[in-house]
C-alpha positions as a printed Julia matrix, in Angstrom:
113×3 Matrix{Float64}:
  12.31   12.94    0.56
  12.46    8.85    1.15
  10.11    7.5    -1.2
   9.24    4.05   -1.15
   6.62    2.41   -3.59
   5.38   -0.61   -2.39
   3.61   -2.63   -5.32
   2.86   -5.87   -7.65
   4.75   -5.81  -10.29
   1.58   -5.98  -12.89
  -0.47   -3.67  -11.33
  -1.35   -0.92  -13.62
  -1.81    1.93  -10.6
   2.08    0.58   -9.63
   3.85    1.52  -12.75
   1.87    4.88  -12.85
   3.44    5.74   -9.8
   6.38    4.98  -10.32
   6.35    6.91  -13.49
   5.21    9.71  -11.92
   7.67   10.41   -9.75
  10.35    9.38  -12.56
   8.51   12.29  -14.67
   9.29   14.59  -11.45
  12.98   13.21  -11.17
  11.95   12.27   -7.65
  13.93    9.29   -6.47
  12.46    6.71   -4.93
  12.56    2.62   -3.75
  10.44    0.58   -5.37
   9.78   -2.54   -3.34
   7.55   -5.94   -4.63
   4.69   -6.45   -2.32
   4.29   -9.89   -2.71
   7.92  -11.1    -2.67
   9.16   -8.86    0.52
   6.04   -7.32    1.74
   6.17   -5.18    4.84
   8.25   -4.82    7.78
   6.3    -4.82   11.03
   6.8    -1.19   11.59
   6.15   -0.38    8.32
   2.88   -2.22    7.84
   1.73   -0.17   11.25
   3.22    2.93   10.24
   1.34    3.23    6.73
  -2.04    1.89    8.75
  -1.44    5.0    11.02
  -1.05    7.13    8.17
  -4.15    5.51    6.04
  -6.16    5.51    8.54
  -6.6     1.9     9.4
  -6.97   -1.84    7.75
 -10.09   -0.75    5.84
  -8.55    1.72    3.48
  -5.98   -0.89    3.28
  -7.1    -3.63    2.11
  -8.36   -4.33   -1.81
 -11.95   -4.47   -1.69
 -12.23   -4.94   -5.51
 -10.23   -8.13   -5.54
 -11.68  -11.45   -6.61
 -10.04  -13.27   -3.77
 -12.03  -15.23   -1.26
  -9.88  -14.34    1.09
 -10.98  -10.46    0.33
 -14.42  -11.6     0.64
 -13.79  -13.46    4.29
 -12.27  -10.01    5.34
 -15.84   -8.08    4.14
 -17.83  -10.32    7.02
 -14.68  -10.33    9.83
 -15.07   -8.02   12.67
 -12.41   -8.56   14.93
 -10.18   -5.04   13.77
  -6.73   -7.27   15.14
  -7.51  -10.71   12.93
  -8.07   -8.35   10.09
  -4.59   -6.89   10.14
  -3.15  -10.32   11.07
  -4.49  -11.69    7.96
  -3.36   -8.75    5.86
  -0.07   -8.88    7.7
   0.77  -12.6     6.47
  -0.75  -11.97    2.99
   0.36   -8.85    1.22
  -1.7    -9.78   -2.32
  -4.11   -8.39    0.01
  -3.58   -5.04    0.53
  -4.5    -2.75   -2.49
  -1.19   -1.38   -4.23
   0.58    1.14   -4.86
   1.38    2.03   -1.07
   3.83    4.76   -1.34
   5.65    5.95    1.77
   7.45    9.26    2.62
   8.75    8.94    6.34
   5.39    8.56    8.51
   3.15    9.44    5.72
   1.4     7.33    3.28
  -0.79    6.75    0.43
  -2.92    3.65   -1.15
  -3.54    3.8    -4.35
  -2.54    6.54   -7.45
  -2.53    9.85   -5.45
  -0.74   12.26   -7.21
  -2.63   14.96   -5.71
  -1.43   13.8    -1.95
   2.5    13.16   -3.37
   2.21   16.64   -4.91
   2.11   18.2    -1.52
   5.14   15.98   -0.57
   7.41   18.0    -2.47
């Protein structure tokens, strides 16, 4: 396995991720979201996997920018926009070759193994 946990460093759903795998003696690359953010392929890979910029993005932010995204239609600007800002996207994004998760989902990673 190639793990790779994509997060902010003081998000709460982050550091449970990366302790579960720790727990599990599962290596893995942790990565800060907001300082390095996502490669091209990587940003298109995971919304592949995630099934598009919806389940990407975090709806529960407080961000004006969140709450432009709610009333945007155009799919493309959406993942432009998400692209350029990574506080955007809801973390942890944890990656395993062309799968991915958003979010704690321990039940998903377990089937990684």
């Amino acid at each position: 396995m190639n793990i790779q946990i994509f997060g902010k460093s003081k998000c709460f759903d982050t550091k449970k991720a990366e302790r579960w795998f720790k727990e599990r003696r599962i290596r893995f690359q942790s990565v800060d979201l907001k300082r390095f953010g996502l490669s091209g392929k990587e940003f298109d890979s995971v919304l592949r996997a995630v099934g598009g910029i919806d389940e990407l993005i975090d709806w529960e932010s407080k961000s004006d920018q969140v709450t432009l995204l709610k009333y945007m239609d155009d799919k493309r600007a959406k993942e432009d926009k998400v692209f350029d800002d990574p506080s955007l996207m809801k973390t942890p994004i944890v990656r395993n070759g062309k799968q991915a998760t958003v979010g704690f989902c321990p039940e998903v990673w377990a089937t990684w193994e």
